[in-house]
Gaussian input, Z-matrix of N, CA and C with variables (Angstrom, degrees):
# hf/3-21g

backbone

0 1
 N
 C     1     B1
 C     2     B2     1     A1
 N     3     B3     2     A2     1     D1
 C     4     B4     3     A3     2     D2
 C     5     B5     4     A4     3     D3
 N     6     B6     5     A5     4     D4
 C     7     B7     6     A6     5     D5
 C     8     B8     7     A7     6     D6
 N     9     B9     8     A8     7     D7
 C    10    B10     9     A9     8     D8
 C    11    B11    10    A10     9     D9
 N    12    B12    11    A11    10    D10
 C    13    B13    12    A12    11    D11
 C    14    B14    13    A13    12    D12
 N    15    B15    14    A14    13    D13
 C    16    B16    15    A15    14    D14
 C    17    B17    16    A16    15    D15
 N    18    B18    17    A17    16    D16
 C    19    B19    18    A18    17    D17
 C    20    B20    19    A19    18    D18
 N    21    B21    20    A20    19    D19
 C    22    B22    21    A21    20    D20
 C    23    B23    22    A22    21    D21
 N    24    B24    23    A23    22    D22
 C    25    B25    24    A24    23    D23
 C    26    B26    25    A25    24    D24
 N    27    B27    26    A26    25    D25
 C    28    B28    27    A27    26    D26
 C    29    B29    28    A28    27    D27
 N    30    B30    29    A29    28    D28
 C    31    B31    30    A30    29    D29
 C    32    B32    31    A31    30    D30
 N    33    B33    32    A32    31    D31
 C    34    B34    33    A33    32    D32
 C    35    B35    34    A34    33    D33
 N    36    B36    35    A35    34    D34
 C    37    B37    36    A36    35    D35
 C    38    B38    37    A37    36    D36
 N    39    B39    38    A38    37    D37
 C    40    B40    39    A39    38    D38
 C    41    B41    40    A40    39    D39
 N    42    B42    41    A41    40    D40
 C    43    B43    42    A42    41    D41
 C    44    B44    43    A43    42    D42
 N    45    B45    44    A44    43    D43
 C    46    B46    45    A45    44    D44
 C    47    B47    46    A46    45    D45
 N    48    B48    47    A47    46    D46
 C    49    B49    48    A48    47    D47
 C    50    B50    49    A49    48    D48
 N    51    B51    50    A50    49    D49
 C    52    B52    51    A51    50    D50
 C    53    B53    52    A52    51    D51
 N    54    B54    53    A53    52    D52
 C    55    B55    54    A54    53    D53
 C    56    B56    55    A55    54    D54
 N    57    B57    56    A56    55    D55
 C    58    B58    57    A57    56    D56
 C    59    B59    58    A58    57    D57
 N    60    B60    59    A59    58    D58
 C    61    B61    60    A60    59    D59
 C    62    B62    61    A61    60    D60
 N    63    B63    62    A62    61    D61
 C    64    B64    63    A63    62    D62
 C    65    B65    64    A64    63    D63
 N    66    B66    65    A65    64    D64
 C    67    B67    66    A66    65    D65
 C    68    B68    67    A67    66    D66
 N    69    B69    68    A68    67    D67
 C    70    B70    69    A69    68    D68
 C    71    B71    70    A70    69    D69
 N    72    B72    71    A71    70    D70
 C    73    B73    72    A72    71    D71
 C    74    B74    73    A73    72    D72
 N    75    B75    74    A74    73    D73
 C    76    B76    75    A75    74    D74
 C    77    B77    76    A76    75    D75
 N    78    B78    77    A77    76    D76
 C    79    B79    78    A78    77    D77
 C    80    B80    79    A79    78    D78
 N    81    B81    80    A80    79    D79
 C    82    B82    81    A81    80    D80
 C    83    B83    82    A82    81    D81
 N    84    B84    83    A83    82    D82
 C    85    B85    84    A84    83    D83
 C    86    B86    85    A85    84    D84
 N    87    B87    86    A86    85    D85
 C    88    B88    87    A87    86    D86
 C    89    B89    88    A88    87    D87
 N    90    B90    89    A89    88    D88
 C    91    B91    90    A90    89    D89
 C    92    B92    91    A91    90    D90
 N    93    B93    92    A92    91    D91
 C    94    B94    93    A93    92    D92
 C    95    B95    94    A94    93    D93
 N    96    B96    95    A95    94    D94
 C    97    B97    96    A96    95    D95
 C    98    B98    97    A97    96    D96
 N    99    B99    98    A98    97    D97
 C   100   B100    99    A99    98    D98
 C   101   B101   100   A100    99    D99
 N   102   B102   101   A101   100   D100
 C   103   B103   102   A102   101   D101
 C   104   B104   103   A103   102   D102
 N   105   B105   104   A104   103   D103
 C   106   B106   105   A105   104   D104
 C   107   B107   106   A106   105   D105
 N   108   B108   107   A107   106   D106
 C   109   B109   108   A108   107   D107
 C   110   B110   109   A109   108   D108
 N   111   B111   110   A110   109   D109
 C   112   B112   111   A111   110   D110
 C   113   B113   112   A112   111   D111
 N   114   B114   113   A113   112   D112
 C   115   B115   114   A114   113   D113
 C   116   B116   115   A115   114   D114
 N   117   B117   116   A116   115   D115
 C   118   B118   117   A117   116   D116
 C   119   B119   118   A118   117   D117
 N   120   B120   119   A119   118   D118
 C   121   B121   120   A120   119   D119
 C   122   B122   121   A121   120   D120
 N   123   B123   122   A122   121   D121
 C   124   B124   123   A123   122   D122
 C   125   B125   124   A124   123   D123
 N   126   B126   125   A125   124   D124
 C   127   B127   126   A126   125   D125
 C   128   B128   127   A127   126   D126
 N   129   B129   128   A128   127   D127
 C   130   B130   129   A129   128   D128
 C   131   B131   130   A130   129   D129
 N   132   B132   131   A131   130   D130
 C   133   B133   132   A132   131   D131
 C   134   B134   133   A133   132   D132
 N   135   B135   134   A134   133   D133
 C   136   B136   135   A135   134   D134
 C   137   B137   136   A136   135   D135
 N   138   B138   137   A137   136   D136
 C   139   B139   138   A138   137   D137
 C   140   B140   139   A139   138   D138
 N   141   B141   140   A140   139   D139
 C   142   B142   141   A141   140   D140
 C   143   B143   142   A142   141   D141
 N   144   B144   143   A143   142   D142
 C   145   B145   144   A144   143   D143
 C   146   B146   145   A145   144   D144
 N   147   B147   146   A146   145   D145
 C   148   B148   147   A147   146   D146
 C   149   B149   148   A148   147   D147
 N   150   B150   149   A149   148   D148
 C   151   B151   150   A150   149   D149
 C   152   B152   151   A151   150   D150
 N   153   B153   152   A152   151   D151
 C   154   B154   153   A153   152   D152
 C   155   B155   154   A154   153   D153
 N   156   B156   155   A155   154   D154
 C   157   B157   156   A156   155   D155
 C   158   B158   157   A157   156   D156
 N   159   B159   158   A158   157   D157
 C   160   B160   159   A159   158   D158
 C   161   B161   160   A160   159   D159
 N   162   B162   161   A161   160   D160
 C   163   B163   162   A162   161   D161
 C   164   B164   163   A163   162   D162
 N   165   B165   164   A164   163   D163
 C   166   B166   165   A165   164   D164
 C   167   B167   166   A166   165   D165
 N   168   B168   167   A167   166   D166
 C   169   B169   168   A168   167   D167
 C   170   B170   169   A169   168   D168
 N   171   B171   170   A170   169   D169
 C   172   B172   171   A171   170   D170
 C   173   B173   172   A172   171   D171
 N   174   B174   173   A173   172   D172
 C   175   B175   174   A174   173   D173
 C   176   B176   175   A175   174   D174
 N   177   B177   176   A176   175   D175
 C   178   B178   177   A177   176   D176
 C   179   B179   178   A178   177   D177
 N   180   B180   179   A179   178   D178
 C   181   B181   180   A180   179   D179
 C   182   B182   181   A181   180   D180
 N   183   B183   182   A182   181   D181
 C   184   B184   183   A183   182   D182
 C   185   B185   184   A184   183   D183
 N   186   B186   185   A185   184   D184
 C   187   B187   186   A186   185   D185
 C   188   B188   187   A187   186   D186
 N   189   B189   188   A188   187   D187
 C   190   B190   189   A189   188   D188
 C   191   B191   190   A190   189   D189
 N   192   B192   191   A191   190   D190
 C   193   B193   192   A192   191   D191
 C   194   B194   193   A193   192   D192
 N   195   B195   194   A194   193   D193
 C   196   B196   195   A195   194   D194
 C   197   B197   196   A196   195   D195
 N   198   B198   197   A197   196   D196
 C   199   B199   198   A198   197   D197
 C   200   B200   199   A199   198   D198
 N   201   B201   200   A200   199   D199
 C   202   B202   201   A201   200   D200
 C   203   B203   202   A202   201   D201
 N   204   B204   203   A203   202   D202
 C   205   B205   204   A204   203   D203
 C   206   B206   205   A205   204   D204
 N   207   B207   206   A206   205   D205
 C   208   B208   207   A207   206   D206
 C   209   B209   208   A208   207   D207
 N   210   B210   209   A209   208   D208
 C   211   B211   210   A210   209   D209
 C   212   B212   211   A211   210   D210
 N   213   B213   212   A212   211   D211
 C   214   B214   213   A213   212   D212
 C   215   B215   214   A214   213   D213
 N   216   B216   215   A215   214   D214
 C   217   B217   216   A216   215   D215
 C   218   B218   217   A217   216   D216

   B1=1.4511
   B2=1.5340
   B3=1.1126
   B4=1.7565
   B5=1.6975
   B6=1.3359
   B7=1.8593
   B8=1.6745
   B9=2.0633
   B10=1.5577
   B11=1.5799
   B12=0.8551
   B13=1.6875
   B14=0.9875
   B15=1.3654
   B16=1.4889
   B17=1.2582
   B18=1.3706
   B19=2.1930
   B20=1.2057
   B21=1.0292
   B22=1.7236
   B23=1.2839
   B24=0.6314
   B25=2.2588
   B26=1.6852
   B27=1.2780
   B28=1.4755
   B29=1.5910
   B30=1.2863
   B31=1.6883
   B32=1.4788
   B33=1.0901
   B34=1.5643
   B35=1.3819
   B36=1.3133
   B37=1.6336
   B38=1.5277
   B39=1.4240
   B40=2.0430
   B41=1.7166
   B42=1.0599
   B43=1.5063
   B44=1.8115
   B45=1.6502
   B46=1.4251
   B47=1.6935
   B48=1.2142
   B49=1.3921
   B50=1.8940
   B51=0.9232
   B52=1.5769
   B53=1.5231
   B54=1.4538
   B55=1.4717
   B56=1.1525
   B57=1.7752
   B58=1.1028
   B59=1.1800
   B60=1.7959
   B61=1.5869
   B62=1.7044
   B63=1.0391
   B64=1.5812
   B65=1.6417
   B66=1.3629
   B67=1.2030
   B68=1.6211
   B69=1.4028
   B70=1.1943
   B71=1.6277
   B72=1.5746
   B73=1.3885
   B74=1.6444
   B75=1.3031
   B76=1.5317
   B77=1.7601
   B78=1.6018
   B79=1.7412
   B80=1.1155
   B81=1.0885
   B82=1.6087
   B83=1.8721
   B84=0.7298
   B85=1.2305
   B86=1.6061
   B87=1.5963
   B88=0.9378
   B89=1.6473
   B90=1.4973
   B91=1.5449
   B92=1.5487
   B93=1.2628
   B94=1.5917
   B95=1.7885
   B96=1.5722
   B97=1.6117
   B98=1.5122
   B99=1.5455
   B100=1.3553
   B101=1.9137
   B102=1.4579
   B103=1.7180
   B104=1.1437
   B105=1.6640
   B106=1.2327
   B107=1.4130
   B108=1.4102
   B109=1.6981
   B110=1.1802
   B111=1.8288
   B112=1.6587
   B113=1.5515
   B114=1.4417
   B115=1.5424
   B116=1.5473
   B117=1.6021
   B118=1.0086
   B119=1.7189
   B120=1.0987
   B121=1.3223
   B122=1.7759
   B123=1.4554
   B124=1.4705
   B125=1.3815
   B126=1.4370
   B127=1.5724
   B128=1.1692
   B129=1.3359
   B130=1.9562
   B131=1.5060
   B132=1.8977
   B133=1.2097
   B134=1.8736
   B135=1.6832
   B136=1.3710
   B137=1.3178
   B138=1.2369
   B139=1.7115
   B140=1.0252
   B141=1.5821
   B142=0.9751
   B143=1.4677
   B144=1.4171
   B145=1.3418
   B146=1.5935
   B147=1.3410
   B148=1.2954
   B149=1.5714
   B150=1.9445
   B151=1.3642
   B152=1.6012
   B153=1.0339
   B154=1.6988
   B155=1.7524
   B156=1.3696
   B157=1.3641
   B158=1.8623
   B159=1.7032
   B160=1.5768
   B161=1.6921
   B162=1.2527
   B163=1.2343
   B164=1.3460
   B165=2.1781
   B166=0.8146
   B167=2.1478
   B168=1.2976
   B169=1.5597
   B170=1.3378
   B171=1.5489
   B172=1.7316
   B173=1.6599
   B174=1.7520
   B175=1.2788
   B176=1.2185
   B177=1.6439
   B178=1.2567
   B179=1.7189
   B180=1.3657
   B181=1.3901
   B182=1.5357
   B183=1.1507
   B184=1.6522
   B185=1.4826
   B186=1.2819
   B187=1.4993
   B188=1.7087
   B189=1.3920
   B190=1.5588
   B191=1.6519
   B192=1.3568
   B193=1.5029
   B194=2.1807
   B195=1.7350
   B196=1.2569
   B197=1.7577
   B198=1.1824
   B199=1.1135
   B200=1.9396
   B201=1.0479
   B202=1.5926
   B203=1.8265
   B204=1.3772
   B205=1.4464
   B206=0.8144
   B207=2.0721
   B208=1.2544
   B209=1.0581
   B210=1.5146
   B211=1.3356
   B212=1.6359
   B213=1.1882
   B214=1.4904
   B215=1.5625
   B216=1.2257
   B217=1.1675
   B218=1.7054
   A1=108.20
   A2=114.25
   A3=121.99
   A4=96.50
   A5=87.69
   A6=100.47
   A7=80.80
   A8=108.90
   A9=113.59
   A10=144.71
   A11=107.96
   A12=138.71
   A13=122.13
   A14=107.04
   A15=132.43
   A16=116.11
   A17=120.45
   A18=115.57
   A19=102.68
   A20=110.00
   A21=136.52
   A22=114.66
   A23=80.57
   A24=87.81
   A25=125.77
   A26=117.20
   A27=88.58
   A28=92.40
   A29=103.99
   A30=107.70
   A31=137.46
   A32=119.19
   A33=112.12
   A34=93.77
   A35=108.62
   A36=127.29
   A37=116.94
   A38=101.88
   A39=103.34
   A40=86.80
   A41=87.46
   A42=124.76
   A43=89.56
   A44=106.92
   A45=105.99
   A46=86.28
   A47=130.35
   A48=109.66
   A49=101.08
   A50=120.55
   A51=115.81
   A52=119.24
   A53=133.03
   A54=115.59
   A55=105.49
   A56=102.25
   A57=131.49
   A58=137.16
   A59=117.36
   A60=107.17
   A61=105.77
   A62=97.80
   A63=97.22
   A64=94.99
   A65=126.87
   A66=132.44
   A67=121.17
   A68=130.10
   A69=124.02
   A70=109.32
   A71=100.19
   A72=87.16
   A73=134.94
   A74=103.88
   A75=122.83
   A76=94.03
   A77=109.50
   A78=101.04
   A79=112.40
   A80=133.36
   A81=131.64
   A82=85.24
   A83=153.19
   A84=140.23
   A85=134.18
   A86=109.42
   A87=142.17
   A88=105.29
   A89=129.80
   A90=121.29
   A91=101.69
   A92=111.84
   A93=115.32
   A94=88.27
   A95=97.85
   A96=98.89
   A97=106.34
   A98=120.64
   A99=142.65
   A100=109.53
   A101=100.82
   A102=84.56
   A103=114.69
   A104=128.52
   A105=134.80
   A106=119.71
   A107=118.08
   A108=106.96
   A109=82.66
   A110=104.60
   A111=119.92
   A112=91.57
   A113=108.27
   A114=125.37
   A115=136.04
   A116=108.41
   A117=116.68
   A118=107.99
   A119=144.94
   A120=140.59
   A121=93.59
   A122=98.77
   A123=118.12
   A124=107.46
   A125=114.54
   A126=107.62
   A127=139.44
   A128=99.16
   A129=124.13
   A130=100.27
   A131=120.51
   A132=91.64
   A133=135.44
   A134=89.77
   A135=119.47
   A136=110.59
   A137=112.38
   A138=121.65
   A139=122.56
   A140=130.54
   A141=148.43
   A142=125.08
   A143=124.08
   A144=133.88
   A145=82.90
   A146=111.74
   A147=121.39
   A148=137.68
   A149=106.86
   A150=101.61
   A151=117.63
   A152=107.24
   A153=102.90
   A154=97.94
   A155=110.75
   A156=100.76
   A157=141.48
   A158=95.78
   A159=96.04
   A160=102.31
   A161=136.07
   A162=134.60
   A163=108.35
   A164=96.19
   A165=95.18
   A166=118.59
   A167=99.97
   A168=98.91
   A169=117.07
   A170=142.34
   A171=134.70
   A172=73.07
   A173=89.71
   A174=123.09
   A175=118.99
   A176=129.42
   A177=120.70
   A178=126.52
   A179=121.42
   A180=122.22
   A181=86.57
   A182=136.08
   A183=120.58
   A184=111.90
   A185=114.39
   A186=110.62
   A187=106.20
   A188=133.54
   A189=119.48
   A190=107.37
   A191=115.82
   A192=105.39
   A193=105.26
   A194=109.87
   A195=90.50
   A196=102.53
   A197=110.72
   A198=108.14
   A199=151.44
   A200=83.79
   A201=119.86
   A202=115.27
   A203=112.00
   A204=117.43
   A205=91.70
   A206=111.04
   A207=134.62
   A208=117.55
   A209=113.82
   A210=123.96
   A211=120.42
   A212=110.58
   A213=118.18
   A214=110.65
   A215=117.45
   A216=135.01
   A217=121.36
   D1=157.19
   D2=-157.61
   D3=-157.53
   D4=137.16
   D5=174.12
   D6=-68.59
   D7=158.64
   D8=132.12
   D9=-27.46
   D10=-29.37
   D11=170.25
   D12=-45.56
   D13=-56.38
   D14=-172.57
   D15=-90.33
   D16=-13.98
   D17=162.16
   D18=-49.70
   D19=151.37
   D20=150.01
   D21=-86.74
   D22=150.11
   D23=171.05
   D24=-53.15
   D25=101.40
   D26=-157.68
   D27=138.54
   D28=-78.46
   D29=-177.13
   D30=-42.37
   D31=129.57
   D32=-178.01
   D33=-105.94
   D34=157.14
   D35=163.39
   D36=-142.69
   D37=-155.35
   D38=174.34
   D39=178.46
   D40=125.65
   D41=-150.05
   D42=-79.41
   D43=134.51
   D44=-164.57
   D45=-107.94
   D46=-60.34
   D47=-159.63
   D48=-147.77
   D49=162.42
   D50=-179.79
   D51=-126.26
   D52=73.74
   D53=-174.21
   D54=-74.34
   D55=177.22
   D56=-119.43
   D57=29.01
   D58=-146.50
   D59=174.57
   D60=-126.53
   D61=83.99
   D62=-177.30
   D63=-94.51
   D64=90.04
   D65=172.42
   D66=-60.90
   D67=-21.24
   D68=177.24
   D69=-75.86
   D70=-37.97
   D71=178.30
   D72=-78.76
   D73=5.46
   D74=171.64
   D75=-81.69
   D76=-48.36
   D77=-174.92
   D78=-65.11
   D79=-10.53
   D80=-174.26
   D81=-96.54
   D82=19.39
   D83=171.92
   D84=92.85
   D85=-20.71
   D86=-173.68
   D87=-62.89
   D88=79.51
   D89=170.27
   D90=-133.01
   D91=-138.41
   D92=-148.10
   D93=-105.59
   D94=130.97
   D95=170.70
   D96=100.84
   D97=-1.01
   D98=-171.73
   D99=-78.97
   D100=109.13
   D101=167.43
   D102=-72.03
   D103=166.32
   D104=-179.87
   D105=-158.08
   D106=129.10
   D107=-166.15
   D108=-136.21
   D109=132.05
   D110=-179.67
   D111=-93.42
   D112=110.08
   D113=162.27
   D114=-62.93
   D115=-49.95
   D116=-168.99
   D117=-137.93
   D118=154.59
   D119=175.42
   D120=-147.62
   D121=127.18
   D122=175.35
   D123=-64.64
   D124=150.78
   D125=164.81
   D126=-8.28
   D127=-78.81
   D128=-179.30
   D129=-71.64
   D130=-17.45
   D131=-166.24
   D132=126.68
   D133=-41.89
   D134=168.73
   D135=-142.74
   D136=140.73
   D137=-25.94
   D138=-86.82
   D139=166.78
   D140=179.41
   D141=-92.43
   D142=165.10
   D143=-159.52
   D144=-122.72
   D145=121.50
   D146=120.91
   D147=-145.05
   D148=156.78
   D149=-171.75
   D150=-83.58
   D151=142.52
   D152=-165.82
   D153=-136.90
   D154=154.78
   D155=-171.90
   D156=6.55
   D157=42.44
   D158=-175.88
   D159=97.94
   D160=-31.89
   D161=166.04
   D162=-103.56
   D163=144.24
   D164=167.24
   D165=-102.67
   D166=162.22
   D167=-163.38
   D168=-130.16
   D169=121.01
   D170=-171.45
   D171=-86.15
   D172=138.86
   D173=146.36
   D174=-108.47
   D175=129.95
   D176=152.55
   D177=-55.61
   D178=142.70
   D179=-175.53
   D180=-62.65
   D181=-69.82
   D182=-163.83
   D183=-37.21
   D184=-45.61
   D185=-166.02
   D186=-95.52
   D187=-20.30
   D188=160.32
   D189=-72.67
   D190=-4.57
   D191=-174.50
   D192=-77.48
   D193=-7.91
   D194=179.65
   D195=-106.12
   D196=32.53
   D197=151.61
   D198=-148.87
   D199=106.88
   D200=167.32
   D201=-11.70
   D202=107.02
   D203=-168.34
   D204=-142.98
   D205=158.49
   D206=148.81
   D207=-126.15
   D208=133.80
   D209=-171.03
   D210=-87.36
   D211=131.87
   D212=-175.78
   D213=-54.04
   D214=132.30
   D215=161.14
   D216=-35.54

């Protein structure tokens, strides 16, 4: 298991659990059982691109770091 953070570009996952309560990222679609493919990664790193239900979305590294993925085989 791997925070969001930690994809590479390229990677697909499906998102296992999300602590705390970061409520926007539940409104963007982002909850448990969610595929997720990290698209793009900025220079430094932050933020990041990923596509999530058909959109794509910058995550801050602080805020993909509370959530919990496994990456597809």
């Amino acid at each position: 298991m791997l925070c969001l953070n930690q994809l590479k570009p390229g990677e697909e996952a499906v998102v296992t659990s999300i602590s705390g309560e970061n409520r926007r990222l539940r409104d963007l679609g982002l909850i448990e059982g969610t595929k997720v493919k990290c698209v793009l990664k900025s220079p430094l790193g932050d933020p990041a691109a990923y596509k999530i239900r058909g959109a794509v979305i910058a995550i801050r590294r602080e805020d993909a770091a509370d959530i919990k993925v496994v990456v597809y085989e």
